[in-house]
C-alpha positions as CSV (number, residue, x, y, z in Angstrom):
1,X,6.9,15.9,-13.9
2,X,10.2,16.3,-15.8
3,X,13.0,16.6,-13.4
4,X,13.7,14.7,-10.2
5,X,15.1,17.0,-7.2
6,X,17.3,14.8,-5.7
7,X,18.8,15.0,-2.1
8,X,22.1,12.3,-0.8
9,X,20.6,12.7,2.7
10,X,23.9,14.7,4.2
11,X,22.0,17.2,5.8
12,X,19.6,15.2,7.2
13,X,22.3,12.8,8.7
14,X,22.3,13.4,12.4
15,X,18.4,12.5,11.9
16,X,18.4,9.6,9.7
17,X,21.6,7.7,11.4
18,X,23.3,7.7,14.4
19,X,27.1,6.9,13.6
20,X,29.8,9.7,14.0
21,X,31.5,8.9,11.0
22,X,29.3,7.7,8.1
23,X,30.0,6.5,4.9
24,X,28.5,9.2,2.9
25,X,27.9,6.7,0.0
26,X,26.1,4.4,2.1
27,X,23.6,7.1,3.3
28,X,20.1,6.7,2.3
29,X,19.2,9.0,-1.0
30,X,15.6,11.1,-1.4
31,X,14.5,11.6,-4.9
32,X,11.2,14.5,-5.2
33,X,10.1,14.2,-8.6
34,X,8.8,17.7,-9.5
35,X,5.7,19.0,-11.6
36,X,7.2,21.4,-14.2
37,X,3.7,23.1,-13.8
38,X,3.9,23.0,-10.1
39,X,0.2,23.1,-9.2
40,X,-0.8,19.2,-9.0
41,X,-0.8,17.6,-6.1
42,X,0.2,14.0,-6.1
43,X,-0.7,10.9,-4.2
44,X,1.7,8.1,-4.9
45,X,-0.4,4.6,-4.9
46,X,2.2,1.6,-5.7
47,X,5.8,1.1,-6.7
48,X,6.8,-2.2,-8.5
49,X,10.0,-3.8,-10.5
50,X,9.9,-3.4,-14.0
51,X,9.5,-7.5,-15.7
52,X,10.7,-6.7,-18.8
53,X,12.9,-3.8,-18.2
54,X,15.1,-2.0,-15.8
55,X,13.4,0.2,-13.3
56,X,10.4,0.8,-11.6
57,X,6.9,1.9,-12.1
58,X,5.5,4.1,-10.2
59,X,1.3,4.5,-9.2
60,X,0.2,7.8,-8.6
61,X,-3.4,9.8,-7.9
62,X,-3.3,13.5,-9.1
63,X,-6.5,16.7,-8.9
64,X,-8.6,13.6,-6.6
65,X,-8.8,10.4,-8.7
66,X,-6.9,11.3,-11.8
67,X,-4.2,8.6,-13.0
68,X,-0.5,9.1,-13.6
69,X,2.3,6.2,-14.3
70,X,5.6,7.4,-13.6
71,X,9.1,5.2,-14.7
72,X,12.2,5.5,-13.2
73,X,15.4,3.9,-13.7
74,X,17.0,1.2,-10.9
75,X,18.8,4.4,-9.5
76,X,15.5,6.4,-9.0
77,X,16.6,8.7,-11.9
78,X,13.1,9.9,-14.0
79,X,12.6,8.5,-17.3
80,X,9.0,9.4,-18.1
81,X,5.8,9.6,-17.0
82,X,1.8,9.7,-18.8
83,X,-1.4,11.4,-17.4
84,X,-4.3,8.6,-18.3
85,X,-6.8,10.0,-20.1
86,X,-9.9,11.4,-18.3
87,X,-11.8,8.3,-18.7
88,X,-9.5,6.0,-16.5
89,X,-10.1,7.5,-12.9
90,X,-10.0,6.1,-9.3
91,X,-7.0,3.8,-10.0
92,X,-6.7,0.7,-7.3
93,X,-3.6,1.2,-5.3
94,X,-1.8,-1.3,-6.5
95,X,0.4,-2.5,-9.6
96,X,-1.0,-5.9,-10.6
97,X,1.9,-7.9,-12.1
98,X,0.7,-11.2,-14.1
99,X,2.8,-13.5,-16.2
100,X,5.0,-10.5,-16.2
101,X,2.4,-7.8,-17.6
102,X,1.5,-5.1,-15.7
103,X,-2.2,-3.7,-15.1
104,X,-3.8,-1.0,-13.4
105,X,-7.2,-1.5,-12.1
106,X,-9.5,1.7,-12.2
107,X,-13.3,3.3,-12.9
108,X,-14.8,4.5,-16.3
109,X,-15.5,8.2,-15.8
110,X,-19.2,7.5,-17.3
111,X,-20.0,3.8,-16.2
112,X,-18.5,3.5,-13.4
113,X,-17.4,0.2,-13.6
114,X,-14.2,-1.7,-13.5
115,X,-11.7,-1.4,-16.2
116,X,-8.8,-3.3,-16.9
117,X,-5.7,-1.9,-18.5
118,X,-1.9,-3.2,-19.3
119,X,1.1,-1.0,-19.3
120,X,3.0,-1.0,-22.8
121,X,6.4,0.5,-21.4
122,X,7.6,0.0,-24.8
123,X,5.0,2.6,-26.2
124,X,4.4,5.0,-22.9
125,X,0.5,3.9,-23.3
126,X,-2.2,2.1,-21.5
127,X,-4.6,-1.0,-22.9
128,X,-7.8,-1.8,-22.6
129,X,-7.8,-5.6,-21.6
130,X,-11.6,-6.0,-20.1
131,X,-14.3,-4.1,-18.6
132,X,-16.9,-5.4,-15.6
133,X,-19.8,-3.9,-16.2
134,X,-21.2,-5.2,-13.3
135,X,-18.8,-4.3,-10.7
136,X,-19.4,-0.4,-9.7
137,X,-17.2,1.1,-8.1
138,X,-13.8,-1.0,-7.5
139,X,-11.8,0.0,-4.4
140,X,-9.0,-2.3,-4.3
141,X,-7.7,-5.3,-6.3
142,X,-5.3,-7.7,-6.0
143,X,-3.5,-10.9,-7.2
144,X,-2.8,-13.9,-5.2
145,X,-0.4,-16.0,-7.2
146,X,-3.5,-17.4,-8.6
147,X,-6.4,-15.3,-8.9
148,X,-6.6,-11.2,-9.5
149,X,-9.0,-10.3,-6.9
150,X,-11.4,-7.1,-7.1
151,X,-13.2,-5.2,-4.0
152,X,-16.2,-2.7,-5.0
153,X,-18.7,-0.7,-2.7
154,X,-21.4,0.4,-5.2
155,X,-23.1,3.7,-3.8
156,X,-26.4,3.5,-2.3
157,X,-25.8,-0.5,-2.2
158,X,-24.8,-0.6,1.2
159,X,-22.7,-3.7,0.7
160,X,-18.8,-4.3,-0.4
161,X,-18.5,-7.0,-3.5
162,X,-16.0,-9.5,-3.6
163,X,-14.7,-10.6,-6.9
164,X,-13.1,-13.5,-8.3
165,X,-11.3,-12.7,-11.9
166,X,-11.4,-15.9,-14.6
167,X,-7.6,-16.9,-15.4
168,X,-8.4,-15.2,-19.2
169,X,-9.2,-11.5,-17.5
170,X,-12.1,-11.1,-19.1
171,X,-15.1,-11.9,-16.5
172,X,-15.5,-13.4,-13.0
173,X,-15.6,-17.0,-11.7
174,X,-17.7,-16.4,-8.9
175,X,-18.5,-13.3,-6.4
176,X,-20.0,-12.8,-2.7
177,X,-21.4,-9.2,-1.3
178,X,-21.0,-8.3,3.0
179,X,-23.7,-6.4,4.0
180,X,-22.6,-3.3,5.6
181,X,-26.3,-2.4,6.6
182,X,-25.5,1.1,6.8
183,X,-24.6,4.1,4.4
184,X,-21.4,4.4,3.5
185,X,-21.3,6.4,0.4
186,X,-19.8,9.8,2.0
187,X,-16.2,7.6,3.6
188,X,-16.2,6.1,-0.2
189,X,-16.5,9.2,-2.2
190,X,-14.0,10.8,0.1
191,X,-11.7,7.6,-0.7
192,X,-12.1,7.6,-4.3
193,X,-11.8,11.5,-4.7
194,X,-8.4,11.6,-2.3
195,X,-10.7,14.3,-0.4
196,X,-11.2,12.6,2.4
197,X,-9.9,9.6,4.7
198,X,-8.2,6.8,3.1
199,X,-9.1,3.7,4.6
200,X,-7.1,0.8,5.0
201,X,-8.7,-1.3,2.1
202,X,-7.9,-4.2,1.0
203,X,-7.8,-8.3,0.0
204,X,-5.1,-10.4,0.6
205,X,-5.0,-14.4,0.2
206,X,-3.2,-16.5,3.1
207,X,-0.2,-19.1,1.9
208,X,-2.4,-22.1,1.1
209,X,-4.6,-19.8,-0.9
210,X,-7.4,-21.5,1.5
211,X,-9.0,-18.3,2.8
212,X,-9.0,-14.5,1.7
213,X,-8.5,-11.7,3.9
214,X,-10.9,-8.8,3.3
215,X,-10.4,-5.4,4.8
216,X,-13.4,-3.0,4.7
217,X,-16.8,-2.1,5.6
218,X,-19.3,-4.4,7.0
219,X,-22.2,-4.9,9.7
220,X,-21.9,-1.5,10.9
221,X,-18.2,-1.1,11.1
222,X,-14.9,-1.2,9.5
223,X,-13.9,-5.1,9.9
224,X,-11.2,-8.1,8.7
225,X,-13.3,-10.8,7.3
226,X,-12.4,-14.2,6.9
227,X,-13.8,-15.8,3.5
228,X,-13.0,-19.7,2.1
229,X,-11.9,-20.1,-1.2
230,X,-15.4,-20.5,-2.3
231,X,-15.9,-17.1,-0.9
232,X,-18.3,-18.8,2.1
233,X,-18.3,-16.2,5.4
234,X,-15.6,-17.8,7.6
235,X,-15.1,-15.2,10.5
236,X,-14.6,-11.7,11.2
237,X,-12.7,-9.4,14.0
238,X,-15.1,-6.6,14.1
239,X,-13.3,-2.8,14.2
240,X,-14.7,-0.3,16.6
241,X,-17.6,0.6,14.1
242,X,-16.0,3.1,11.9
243,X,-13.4,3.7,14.4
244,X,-11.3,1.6,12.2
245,X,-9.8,-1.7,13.3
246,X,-7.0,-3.3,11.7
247,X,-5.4,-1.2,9.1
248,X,-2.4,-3.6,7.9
249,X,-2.1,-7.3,8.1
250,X,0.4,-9.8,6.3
251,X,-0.5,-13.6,6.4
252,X,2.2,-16.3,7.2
253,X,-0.2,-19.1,7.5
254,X,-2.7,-20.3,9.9
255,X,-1.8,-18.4,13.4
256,X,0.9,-16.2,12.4
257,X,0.0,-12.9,10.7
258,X,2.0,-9.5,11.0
259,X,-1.0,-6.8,11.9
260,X,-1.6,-3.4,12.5
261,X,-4.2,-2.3,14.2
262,X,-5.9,1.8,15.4
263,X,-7.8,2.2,18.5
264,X,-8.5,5.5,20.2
265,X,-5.8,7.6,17.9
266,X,-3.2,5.0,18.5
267,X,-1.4,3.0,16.2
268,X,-1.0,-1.0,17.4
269,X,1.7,-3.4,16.6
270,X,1.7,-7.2,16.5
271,X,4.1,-9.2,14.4
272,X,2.7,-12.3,15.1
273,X,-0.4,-12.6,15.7
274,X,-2.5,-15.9,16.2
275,X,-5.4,-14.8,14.3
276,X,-7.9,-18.0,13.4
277,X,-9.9,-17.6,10.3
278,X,-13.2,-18.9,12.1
279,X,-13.0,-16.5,14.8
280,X,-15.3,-13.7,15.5
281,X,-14.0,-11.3,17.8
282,X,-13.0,-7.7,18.3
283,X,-9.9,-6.2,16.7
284,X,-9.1,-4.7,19.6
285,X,-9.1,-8.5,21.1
286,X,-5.5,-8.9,19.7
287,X,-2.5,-7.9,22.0
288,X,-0.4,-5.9,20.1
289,X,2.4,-3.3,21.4
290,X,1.2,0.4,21.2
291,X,2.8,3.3,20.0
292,X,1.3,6.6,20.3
293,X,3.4,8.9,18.6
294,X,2.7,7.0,15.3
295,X,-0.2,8.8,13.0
296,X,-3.2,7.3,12.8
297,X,-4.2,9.2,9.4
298,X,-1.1,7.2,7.4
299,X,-0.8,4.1,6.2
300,X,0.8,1.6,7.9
301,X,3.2,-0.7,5.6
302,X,4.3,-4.3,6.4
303,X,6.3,-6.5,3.8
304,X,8.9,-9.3,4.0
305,X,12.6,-7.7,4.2
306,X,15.5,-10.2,3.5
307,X,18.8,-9.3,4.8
308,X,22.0,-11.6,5.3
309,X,19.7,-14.2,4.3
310,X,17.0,-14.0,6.9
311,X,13.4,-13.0,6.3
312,X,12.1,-10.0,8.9
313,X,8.6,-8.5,9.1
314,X,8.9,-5.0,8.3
315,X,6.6,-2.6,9.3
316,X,6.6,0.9,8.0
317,X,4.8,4.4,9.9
318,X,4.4,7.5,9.4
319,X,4.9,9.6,12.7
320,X,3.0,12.4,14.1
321,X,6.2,14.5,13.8
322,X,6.5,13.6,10.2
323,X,9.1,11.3,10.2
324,X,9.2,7.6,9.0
325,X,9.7,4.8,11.6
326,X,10.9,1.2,10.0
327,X,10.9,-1.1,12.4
328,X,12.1,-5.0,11.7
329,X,11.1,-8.0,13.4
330,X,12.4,-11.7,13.7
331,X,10.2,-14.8,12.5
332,X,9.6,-15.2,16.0
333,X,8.3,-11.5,16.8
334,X,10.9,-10.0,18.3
335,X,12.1,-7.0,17.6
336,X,15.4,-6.5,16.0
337,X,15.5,-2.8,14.6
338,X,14.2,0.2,14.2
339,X,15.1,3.5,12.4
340,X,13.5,7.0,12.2
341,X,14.0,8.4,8.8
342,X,13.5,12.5,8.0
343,X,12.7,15.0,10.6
344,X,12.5,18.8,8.6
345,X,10.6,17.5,5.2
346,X,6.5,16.8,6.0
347,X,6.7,12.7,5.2
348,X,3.9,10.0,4.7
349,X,5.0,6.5,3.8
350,X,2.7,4.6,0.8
351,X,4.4,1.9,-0.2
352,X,7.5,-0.3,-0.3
353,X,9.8,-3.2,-2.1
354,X,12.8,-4.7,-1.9
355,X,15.0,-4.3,-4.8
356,X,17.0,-7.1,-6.9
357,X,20.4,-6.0,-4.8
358,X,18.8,-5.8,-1.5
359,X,17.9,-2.4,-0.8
360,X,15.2,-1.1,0.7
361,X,12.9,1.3,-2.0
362,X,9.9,3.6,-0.5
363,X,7.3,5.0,-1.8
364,X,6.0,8.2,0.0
365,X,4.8,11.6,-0.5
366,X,6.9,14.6,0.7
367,X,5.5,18.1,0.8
368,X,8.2,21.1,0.5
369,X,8.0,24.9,2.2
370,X,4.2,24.4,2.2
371,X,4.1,23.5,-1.6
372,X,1.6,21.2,-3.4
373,X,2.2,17.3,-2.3
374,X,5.0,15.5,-4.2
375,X,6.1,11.9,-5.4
376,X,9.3,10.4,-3.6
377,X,11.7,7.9,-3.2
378,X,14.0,7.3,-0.7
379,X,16.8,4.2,-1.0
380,X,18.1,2.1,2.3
381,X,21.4,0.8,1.1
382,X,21.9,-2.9,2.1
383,X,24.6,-1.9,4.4
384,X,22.4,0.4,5.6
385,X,19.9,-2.2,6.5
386,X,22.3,-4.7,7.7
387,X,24.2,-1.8,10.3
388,X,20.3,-1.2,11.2
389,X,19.9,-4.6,12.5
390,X,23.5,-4.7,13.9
391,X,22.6,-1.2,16.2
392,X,18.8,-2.5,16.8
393,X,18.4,1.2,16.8
C-alpha cells in the first residue's frame, strides 16, 4: 500500500451536498489507499490520533485475520504502513490508547491466546507487552479511562469471558464467563476469519465507570448485558436469538444512551434511550425510529461530534444503496441533521473521530469497478459540518 488515490469529491458533488454554488475547498475529500500488489483485500478496523506525533493510525484486517497498521499524516496523505507478522492474527477492532501508548489486541497463531502489543511509530514495529494465556480467543477489547477490558468466546466453550486487565498490563484483576448455552463456534470463526458476519461486539463502561456494557452472545441469543463493576450479572435486553439485537450503543449515564438496534432487516434508531442497568427485557422493547433503507450487514457508528461548541450524538450507516447516512442529534434527541455521502463508489462505514480542528474523519472501506476491497478516508470540513446543521438536510 504505497500510494493513496485521492479524489476532492467534485464529481460526486450533486450527491454529497445540496448547494448550487459550493466552495470547492470546503467539499469533503476521499483518500483510497491502494495495494501496489492489488490482490489483498482489506478490512479497516480503527482509526485513532497519533499521541506523540502528527497523524493517524490506521487498524486494518487483510487475507481473513491478517494484521496491517497504516500511518497517515493530519491531511490523510500515506506515510507508511507494516504487515504484522504471521503470528499476530485476529486483531480486536480497536486502537487502545493508554498514557499515550498505543496497543493492538490480537491472537497467537499457535496458542490462541491474547497478546498484547505497542506501536513504536518511531521504529515502524510492534512490541510484545504481555500474553494471557488463559484467555482463548479475544473478540473485542477496550479501555475505559480506567481499565483495558478484554471479551473472548473460547470454541467449544459455549460461553463469552469478560476480562478485567491489572493497571501494569500484564495479567487480570478479576474475570466473569455468560453462558451462551448453545454453540457458537461457526458465527465466531466467521468473525475472526472476516469470512463471515461481523457482529456487533463489544464492551463499553457507562460515565461513573459503575456498570459495563457487554455486547455478544449469551442464553441463546445475541444480547446487551448489564454487569457491576465487580463484574456481578446486573441485567440484560435479550436480542431476537441470533437475530441480533442491539448493534451500537453509547452511554451518557443512567437513562440516557444513544442505541442502535436490527429487527427483521431493519436498522433502529434511538438517541436517547432510557435503558436501566437492572432491567431485563427485549431489545426490541426500546422505541426507536426505523429506517429501512439502512443495511443491516454494516456497522452502525455512534460517537460524540462537537460543533460550534455543542455536543451532538452522531450516528453513522451504511445504506443499502451504498451510500453513507450521518445523521446528528441534539442532547435532547432531536434531530438536527442529516447528510448522504457517495452514491457511484460501493461504501461501508467502520469507524470515526473527530479531529483536533474539528472535522469529521471516517474510516470505511470502498470497493472500485468490482476490484478487491480498499482502505479510505473521507474528511467533513467543519464548515461542512456546521452548514449540515444549518440545512438539517
Amino acid at each position: 500500500m504505497k500510494k493513496a488515490l485521492y479524489f476532492l469529491v467534485f464529481i460526486l458533488f450533486y450527491t454529497l451536498f445540496s448547494c448550487e454554488k459550493p466552495d470547492l475547498s470546503s467539499l469533503p475529500s476521499l483518500k483510497i489507499y491502494d495495494d501496489k500488489n492489488g490482490n489483498k483485500s482489506f478490512e479497516p478496523l480503527s482509526i485513532a490520533k497519533s499521541p506523540t506525533s502528527d497523524g493517524y493510525l490506521v487498524l486494518s484486517a487483510f487475507d481473513g485475520w491478517r494484521i496491517q497498521l497504516m500511518k497517515i499524516d493530519n491531511d490523510g496523505e500515506f506515510e507508511w504502513n507494516m504487515e504484522l507478522p504471521n503470528k499476530y492474527i485476529n486483531a480486536s477492532p480497536e486502537l487502545i490508547i493508554i498514557q499515550n501508548e498505543v496497543y493492538i489486541v490480537c491472537m497467537d497463531q499457535i496458542g490462541l491466546f491474547t497478546r498484547l502489543l505497542k506501536i513504536d511509530e518511531s521504529n515502524k514495529a510492534v512490541i510484545e507487552v504481555s500474553s494471557f494465556e488463559s484467555i482463548l480467543y479475544p473478540v473485542y477489547a477496550h479501555y475505559t479511562g480506567q481499565h483495558l477490558m478484554i471479551l473472548n468466546c473460547p470454541l467449544s466453550w459455549q460461553a463469552m469471558g469478560v476480562h478485567q486487565v491489572s493497571s501494569t498490563l500484564d495479567t487480570t484483576d478479576q474475570q466473569a464467563y455468560l453462558n451462551i448455552n448453545t454453540n457458537v463456534d461457526d458465527y465466531i470463526l466467521k468473525h475472526a476469519m472476516h469470512t463471515g458476519k461481523r457482529w456487533p461486539i463489544f464492551i463499553k463502561a457507562t460515565p461513573d465507570q459503575q456498570n459495563y456494557i457487554v455486547n455478544g452472545f449469551y442464553n441463546y441469543s445475541f444480547s446487551t448485558v448489564f454487569l457491576g463493576s465487580d463484574l456481578s450479572f446486573q441485567g440484560v435486553y435479550n436480542g431476537p436469538g441470533f437475530g441480533v439485537g442491539i448493534s451500537a450503543l453509547l452511554p451518557f449515564g443512567i437513562g440516557d444512551f444513544a442505541v442502535a438496534r436490527q429487527l427483521n432487516q431493519n436498522v433502529f434508531y434511538n438517541s436517547k434511550a432510557p435503558l436501566m442497568p437492572t432491567n431485563i427485557a427485549m431489545a426490541s422493547s426500546i422505541e426507536a425510529q426505523g429506517n429501512a433503507e439502512l443495511d443491516t450487514e454494516s456497522p452502525t457508528l455512534i460517537k460524540n461530534l462537537t460543533i460550534k461548541g455543542e455536543v451532538y450524538r452522531a450516528f453513522l450507516s451504511s445504506t443499502r444503496s451504498q451510500q453513507l447516512l450521518l445523521s446528528l442529534y441534539d442532547q435532547n434527541g432531536e434531530l438536527r441533521g442529516t447528510k448522504y455521502i457517495g452514491k457511484s463508489v460501493p461504501i461501508k462505514a467502520c469507524d470515526m473521530i473527530q479531529t483536533p480542528y474539528s472535522e469529521l474523519l471516517i474510516l470505511a472501506q470502498v470497493r472500485i469497478m468490482g476490484s478487491y476491497n480498499r482502505i479510505s478516508t473521507i474528511k467533513l470540513s467543519k464548515s461542512n459540518l456546521e452548514a449540515l446543521l444549518e440545512d438539517g438536510n
